[in-house]
C-alpha positions as MATLAB code, in Angstrom:
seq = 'XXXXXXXXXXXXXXXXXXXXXXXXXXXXXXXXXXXXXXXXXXXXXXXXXXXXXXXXXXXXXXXXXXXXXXXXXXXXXXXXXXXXXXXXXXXXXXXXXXXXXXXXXXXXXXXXXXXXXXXXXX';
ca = [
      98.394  123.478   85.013;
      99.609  125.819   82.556;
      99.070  129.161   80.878;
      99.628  129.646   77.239;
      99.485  132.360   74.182;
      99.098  131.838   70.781;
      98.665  134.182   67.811;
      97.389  133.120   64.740;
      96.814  133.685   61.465;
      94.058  133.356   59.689;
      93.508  133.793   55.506;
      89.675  135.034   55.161;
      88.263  135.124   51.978;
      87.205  138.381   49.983;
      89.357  140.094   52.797;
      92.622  141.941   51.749;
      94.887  141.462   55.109;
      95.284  138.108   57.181;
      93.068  138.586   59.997;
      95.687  137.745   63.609;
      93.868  136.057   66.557;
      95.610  135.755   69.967;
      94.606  133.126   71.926;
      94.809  132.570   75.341;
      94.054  129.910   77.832;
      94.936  127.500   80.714;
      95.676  124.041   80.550;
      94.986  121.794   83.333;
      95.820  118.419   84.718;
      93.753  115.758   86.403;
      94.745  115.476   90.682;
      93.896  111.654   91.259;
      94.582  109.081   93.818;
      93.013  105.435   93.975;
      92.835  103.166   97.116;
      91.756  100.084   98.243;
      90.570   99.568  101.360;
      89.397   96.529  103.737;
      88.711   96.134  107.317;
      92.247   97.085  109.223;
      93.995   98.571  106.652;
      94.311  101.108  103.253;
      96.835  100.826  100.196;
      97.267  103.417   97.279;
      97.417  101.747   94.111;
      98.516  102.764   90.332;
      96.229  104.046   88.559;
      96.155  103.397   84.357;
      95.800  100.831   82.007;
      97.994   97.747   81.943;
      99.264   98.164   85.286;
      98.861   95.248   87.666;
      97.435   96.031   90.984;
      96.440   92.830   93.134;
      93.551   92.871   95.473;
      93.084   90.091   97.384;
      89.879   88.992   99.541;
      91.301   86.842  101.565;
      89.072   83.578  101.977;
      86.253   83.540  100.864;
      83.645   80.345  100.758;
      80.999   79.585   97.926;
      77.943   81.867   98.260;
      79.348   84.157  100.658;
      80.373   87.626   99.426;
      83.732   89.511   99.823;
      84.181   93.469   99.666;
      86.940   95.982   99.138;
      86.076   99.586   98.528;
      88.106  101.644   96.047;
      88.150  105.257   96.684;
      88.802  107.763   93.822;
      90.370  111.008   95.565;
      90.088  114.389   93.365;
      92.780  116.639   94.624;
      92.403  119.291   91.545;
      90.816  122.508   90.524;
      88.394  120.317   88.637;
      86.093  117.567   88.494;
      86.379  114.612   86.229;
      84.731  111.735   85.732;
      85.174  107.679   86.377;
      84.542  105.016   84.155;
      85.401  101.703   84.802;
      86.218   98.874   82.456;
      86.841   95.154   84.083;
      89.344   93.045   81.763;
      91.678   90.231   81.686;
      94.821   89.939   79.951;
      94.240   89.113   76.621;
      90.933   90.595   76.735;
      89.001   87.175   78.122;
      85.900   88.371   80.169;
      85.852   88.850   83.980;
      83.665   86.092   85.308;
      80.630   87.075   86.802;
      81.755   86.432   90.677;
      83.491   89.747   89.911;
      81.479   92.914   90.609;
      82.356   97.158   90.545;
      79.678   99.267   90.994;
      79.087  102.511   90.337;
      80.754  101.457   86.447;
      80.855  105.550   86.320;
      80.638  108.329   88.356;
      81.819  112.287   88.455;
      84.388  113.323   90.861;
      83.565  116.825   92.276;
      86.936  119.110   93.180;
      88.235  117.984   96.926;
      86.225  115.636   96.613;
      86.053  110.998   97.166;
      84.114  108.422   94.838;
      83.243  105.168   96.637;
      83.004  102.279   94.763;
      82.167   98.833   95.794;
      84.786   95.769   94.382;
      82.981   92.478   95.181;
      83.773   88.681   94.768;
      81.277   86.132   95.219;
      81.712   82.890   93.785;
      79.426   80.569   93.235;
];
């Protein structure tokens, strides 16, 4: 977060003088931390695109369904919002064992979004 002051100048037409504006505001910055978690334990991962952060569901057998939950913590002055997009390298498509849902959801100030990561192949 930031405060800042401009003043500018602005050329109106059919007026004689530049008109001078001063501007004023506050710039602010987005508070986030991801986890997954499972049954015993929770790990904080990177959030951002093109950053690799394994999840692993153990063993898992064909029609049975593993979980993790990923938890988007808002630790800032605002609320922002979540969209998820699932990809592969090289922009193949996620098969369609893999599951996230919510896709999007708005994260309230001191506030955690649940979202369900599923695998269930079949």
């Amino acid at each position: 977060e930031k405060l800042f002051n401009f003043n500018v100048v602005c050329n109106v037409a059919r007026k004689p003088t530049p008109l001078s504006l001063n501007v004023k505001g506050e710039g602010a910055a987005i508070h986030d931390s991801v986890t997954i978690q499972d049954q015993d334990r929770e790990r904080k991962v990177a959030p951002g695109a093109g950053r690799d952060n394994p999840c692993s569901f153990g063993q898992v057998h064909i029609n049975q369904r593993g979980v993790r939950q990923v938890v988007v913590a808002n630790s800032g002055k605002f609320n922002f919002d979540v969209t998820w997009e699932l990809t592969l390298p090289g922009g193949a498509l996620v098969p369609a064992a893999i599951s996230l849902s919510p896709m999007y959801a708005t994260c309230a100030k001191g506030d955690k979004c649940a979202f369900e990561l599923s695998y269930r192949p079949v």
